[in-house]
C-alpha positions as a Markdown table, in Angstrom:
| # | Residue | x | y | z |
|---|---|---|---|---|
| 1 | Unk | 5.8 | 58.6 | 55.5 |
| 2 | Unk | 7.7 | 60.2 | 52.0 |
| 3 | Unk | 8.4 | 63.8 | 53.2 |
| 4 | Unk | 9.8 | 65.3 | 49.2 |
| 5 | Unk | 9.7 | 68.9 | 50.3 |
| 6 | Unk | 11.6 | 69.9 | 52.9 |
| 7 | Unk | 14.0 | 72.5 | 54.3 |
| 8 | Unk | 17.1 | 73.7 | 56.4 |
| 9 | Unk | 19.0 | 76.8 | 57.3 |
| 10 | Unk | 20.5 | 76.5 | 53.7 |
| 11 | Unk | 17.6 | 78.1 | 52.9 |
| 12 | Unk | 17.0 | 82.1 | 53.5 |
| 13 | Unk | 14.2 | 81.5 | 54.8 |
| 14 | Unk | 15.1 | 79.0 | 57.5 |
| 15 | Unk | 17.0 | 78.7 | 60.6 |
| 16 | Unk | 16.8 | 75.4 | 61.1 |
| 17 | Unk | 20.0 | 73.4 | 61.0 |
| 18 | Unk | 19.5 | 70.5 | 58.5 |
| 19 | Unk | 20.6 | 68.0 | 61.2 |
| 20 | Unk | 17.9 | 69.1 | 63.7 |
| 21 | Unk | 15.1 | 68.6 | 60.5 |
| 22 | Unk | 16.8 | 65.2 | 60.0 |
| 23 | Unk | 16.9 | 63.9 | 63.3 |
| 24 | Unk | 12.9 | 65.1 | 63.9 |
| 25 | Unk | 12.3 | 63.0 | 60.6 |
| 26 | Unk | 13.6 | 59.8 | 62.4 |
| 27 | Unk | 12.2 | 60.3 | 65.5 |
| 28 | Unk | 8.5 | 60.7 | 63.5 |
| 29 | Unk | 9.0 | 57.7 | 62.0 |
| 30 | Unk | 9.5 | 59.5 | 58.0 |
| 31 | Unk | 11.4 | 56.5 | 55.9 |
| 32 | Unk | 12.6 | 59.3 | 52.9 |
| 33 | Unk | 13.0 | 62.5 | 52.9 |
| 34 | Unk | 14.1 | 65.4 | 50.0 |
| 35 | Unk | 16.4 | 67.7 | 51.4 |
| 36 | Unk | 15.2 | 70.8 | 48.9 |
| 37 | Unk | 16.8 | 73.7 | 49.6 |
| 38 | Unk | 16.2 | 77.2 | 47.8 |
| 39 | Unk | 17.6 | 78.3 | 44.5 |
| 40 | Unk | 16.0 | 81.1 | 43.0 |
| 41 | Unk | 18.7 | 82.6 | 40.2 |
| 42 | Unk | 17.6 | 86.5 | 40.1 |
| 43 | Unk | 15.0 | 86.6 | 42.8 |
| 44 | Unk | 13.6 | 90.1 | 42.4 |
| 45 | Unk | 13.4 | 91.2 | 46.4 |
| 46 | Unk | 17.4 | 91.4 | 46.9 |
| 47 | Unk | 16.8 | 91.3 | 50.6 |
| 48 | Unk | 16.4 | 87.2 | 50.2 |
| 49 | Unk | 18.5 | 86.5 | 47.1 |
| 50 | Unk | 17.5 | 82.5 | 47.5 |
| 51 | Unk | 21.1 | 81.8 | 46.4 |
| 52 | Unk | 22.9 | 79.0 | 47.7 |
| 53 | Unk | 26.3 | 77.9 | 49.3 |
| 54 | Unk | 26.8 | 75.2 | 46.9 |
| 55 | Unk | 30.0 | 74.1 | 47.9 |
| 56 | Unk | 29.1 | 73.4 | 51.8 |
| 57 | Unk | 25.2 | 72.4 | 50.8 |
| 58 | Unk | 26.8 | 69.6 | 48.4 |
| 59 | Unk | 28.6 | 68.8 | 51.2 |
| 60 | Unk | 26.0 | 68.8 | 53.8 |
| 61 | Unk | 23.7 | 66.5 | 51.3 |
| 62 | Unk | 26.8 | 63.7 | 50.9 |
| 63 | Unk | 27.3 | 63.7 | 54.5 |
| 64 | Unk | 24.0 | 63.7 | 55.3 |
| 65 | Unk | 23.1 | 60.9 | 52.9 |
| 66 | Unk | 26.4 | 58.7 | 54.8 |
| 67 | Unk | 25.7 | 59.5 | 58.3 |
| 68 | Unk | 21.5 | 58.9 | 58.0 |
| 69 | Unk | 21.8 | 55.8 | 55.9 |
| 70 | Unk | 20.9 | 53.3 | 58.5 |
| 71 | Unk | 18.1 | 55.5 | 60.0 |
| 72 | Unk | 16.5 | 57.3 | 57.0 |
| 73 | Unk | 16.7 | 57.5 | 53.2 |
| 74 | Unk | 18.1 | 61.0 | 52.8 |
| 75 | Unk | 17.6 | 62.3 | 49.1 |
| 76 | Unk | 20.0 | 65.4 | 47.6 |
| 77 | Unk | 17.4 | 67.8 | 46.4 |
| 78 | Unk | 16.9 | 71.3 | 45.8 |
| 79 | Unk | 14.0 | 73.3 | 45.0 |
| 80 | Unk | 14.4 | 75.8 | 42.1 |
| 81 | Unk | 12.7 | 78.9 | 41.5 |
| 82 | Unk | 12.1 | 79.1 | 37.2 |
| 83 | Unk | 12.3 | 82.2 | 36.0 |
| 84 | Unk | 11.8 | 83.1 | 32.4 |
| 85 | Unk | 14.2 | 84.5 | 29.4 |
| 86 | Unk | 18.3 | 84.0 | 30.5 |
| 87 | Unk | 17.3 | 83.2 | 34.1 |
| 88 | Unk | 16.3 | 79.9 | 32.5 |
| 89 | Unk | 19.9 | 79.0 | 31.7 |
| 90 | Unk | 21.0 | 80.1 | 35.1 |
| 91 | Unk | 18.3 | 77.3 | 36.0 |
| 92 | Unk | 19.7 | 74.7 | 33.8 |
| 93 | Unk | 23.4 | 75.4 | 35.2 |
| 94 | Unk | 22.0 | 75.0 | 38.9 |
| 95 | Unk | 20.1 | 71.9 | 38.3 |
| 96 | Unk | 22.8 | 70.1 | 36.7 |
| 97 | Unk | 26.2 | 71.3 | 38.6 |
| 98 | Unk | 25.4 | 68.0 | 41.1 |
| 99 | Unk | 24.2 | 64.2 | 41.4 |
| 100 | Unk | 20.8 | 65.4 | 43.2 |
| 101 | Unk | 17.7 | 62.9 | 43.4 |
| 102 | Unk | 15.1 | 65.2 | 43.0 |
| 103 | Unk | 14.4 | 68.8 | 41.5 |
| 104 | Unk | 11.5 | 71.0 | 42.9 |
| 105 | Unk | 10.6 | 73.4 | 40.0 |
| 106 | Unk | 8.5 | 75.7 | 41.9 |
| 107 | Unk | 7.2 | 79.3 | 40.5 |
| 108 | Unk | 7.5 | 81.6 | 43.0 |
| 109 | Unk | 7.9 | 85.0 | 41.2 |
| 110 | Unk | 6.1 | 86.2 | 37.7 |
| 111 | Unk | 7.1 | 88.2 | 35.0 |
| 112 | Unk | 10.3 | 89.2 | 36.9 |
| 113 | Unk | 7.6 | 90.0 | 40.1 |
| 114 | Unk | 7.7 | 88.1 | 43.7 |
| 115 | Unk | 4.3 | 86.5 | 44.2 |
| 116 | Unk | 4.3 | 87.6 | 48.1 |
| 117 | Unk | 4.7 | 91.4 | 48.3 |
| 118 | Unk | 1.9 | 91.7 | 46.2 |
| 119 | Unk | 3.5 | 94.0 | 43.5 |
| 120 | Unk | 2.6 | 91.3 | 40.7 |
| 121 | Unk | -1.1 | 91.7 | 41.5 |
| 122 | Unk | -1.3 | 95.6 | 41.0 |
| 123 | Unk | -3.2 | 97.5 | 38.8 |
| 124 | Unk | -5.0 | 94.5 | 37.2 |
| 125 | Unk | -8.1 | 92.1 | 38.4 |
| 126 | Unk | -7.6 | 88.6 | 39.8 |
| 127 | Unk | -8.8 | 87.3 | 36.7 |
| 128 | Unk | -5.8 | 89.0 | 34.2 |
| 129 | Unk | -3.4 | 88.3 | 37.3 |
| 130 | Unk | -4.3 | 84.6 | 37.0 |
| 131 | Unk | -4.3 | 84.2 | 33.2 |
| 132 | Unk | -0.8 | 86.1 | 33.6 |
| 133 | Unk | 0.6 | 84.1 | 36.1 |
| 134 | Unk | -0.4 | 80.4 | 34.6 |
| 135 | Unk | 0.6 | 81.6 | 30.9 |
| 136 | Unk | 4.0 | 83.0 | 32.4 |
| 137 | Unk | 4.1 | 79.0 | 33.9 |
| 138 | Unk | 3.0 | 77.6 | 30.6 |
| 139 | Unk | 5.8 | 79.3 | 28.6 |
| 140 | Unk | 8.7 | 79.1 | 30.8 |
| 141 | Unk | 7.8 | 74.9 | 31.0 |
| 142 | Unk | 7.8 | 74.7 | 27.1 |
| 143 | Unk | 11.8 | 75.8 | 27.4 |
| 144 | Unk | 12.7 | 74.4 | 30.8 |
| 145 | Unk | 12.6 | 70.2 | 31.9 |
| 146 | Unk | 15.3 | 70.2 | 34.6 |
| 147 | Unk | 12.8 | 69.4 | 37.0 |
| 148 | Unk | 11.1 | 65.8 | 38.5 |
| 149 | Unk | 7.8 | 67.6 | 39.8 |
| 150 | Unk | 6.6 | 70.9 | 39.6 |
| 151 | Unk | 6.0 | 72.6 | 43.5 |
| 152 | Unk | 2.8 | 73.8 | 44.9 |
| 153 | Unk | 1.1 | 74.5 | 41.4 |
| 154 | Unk | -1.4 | 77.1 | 42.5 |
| 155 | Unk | 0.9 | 78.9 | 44.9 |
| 156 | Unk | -1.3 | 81.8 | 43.3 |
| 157 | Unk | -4.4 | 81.2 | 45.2 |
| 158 | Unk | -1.8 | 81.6 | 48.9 |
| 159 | Unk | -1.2 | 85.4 | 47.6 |
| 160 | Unk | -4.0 | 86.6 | 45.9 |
| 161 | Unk | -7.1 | 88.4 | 47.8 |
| 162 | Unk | -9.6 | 86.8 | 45.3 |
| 163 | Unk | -9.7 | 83.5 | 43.6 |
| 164 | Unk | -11.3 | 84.0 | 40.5 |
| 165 | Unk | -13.9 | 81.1 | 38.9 |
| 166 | Unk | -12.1 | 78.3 | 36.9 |
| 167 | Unk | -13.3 | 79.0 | 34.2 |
| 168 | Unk | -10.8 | 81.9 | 33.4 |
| 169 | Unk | -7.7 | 80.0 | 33.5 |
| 170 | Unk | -8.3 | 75.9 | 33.8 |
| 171 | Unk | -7.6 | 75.8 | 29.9 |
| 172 | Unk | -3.7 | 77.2 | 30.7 |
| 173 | Unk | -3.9 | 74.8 | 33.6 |
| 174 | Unk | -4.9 | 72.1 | 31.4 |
| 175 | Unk | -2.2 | 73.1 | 28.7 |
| 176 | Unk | 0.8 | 73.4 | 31.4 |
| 177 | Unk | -0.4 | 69.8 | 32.6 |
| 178 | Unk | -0.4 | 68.0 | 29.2 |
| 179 | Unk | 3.8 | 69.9 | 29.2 |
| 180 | Unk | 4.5 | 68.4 | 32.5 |
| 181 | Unk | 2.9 | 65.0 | 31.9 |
| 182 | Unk | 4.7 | 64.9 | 28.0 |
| 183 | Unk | 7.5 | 65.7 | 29.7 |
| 184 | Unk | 7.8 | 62.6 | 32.1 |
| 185 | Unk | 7.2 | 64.8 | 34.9 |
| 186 | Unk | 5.1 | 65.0 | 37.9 |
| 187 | Unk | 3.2 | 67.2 | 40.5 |
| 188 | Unk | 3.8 | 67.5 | 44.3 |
| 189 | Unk | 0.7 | 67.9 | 47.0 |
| 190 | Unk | 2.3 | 70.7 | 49.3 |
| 191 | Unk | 0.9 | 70.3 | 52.5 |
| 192 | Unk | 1.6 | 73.8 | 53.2 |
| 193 | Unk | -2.3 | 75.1 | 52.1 |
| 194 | Unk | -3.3 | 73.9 | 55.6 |
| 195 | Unk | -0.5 | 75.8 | 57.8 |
| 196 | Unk | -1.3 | 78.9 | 55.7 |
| 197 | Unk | -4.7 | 78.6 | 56.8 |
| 198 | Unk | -5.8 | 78.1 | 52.7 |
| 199 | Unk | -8.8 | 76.2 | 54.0 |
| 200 | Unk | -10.3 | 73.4 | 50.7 |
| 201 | Unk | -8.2 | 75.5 | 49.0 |
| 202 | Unk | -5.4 | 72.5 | 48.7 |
| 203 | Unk | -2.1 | 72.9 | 47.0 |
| 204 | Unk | -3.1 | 71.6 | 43.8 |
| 205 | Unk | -6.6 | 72.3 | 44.0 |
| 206 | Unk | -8.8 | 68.9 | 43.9 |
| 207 | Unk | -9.8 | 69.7 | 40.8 |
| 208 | Unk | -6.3 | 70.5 | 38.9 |
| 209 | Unk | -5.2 | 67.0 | 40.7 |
| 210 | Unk | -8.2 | 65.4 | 39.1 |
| 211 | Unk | -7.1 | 66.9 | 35.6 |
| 212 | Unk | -3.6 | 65.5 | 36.2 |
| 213 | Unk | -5.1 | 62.2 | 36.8 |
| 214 | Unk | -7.5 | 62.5 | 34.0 |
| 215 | Unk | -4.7 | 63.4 | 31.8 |
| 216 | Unk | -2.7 | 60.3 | 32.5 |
| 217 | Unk | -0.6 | 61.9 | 35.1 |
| 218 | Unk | 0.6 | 59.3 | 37.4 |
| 219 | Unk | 3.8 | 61.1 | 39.1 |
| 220 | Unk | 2.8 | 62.5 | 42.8 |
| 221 | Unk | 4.9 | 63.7 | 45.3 |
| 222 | Unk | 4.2 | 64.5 | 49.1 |
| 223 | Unk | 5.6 | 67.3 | 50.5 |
| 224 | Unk | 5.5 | 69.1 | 54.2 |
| 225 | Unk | 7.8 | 72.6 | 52.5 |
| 226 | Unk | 8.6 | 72.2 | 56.3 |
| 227 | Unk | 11.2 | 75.0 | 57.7 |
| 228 | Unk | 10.4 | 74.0 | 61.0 |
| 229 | Unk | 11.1 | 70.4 | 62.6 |
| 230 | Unk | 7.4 | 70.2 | 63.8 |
| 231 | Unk | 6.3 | 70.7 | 60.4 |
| 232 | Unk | 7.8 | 67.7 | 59.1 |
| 233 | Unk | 5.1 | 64.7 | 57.8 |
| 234 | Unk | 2.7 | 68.0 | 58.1 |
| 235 | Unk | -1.3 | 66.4 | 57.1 |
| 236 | Unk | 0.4 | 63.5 | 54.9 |
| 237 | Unk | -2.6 | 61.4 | 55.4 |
| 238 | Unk | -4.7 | 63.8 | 54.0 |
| 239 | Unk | -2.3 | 64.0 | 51.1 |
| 240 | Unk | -2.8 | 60.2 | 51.1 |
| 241 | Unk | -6.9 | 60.7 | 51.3 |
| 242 | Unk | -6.5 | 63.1 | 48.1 |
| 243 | Unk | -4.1 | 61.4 | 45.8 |
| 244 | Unk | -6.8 | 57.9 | 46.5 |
| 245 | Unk | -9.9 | 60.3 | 45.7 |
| 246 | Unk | -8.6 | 61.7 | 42.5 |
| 247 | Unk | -8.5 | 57.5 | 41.3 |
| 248 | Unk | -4.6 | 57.3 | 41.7 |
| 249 | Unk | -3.2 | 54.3 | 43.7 |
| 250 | Unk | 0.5 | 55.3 | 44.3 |
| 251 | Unk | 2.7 | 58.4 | 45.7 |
| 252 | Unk | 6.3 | 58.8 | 43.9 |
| 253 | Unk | 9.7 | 58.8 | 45.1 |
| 254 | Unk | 12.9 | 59.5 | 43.7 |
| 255 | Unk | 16.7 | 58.2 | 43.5 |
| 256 | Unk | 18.6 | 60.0 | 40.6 |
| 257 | Unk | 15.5 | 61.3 | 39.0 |
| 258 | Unk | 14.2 | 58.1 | 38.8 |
| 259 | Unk | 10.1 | 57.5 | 40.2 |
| 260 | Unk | 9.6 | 54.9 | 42.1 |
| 261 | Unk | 6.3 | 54.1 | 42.9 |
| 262 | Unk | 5.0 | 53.8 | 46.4 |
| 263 | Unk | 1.5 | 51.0 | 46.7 |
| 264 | Unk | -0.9 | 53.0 | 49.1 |
């Protein structure tokens, strides 16, 4: 097992000490894993500023890394939240200040709104909140590459109380892929969708990884976004099962941003 999304009481919203995450991955048998903390410069709810201890999380990673290397391939990751306008250079300056292996871009807030309290959903159907939301992620990717894949590319459908047909808003979907895939860049499947209960509803959806394929996207990533230990490897064969139906033959690691490709 590849487990590139995972997380530790760096994180705001995890308790879990990174060495008790780590030592679960050995004893499941994971061979690398992406230690990919939160960053997210300017997250609107104050209460969980997503900021880091860079200092101590550097040195967590490079300890980490040493003291793992005959048991597991730890990679230095982070995930970070992208933001539009100056929050973009705030970004850039995170993703570069250390020698990671692997950057998350992940959208978690919109136009300067947290997806999960709901607030970016008021006072306008799911249809303009989804052609909002993917052409907010279509213009902050034409100014921002310091990423390897982007993270759970609908996150939309988790938060929204209706998904609305295709129709409105594959032809921004199909836009932001042709950016990520121009770029050299990749998606993850987020393995998350089944904890949060998302039913077929995967994170991507089957048919925005089939348009990844179908674009000539090759880079794929397989990610728990465990902030528990048992959640760790979470469904990765079915990740396995949906990267093989889409016509795709190999999963994607990384060692300073550079994919490696993994025979399935």
């Amino acid at each position: 097992m590849y487990d590139y999304h995972s997380h530790s009481s760096f994180s705001d919203d995890c308790a879990t000490p990174m060495k008790e995450m780590l030592d679960e991955a050995c004893r499941i048998g994971i061979k690398e894993i992406a230690v990919t903390d939160h960053c997210d410069p300017d997250y609107p709810d104050r209460a969980f500023p997503f900021e880091l201890d860079f200092p101590s999380y550097h040195k967590a990673l490079n300890d980490a890394k040493e003291a793992y290397r005959d048991r597991i391939k730890v990679r230095k990751g982070i995930e970070i939240g992208i933001q539009h306008g100056k929050i973009l250079e705030k970004c850039r300056q995170r993703a570069r200040a250390f020698d990671y292996d692997f950057i998350i871009g992940s959208f978690h807030c919109a136009e300067g709104l947290e997806l999960y309290g709901g607030r970016f959903f008021e006072n306008r159907s799911a249809e303009a909140s989804y052609t909002a939301f993917y052409t907010y992620m279509r213009d902050c990717l034409l100014q921002y590459r310091d990423y390897d894949v982007i993270g759970h590319f609908n996150i939309i459908d988790r938060y929204s109380d209706r998904i609305p047909d295709s129709s409105v808003y594959m032809d921004l979907v199909e836009e932001i892929l042709k950016i990520i895939i121009s770029d050299g860049k990749g998606i993850e499947i987020n393995t998350s969708s089944f904890r949060y209960g998302m039913g077929e509803r995967t994170t991507p959806a089957m048919d925005i990884l089939q348009l990844f394929k179908d674009l000539g996207g090759e880079i794929v990533t397989i990610g728990s976004d465990a902030h528990k230990p048992r959640d760790l490897g979470y469904r990765y064969d079915t990740a396995v099962e949906m990267i093989k139906s889409v016509g795709l033959n190999y999963l994607t690691t990384f060692e300073q941003h550079k994919p490696s490709f993994i025979k399935l």
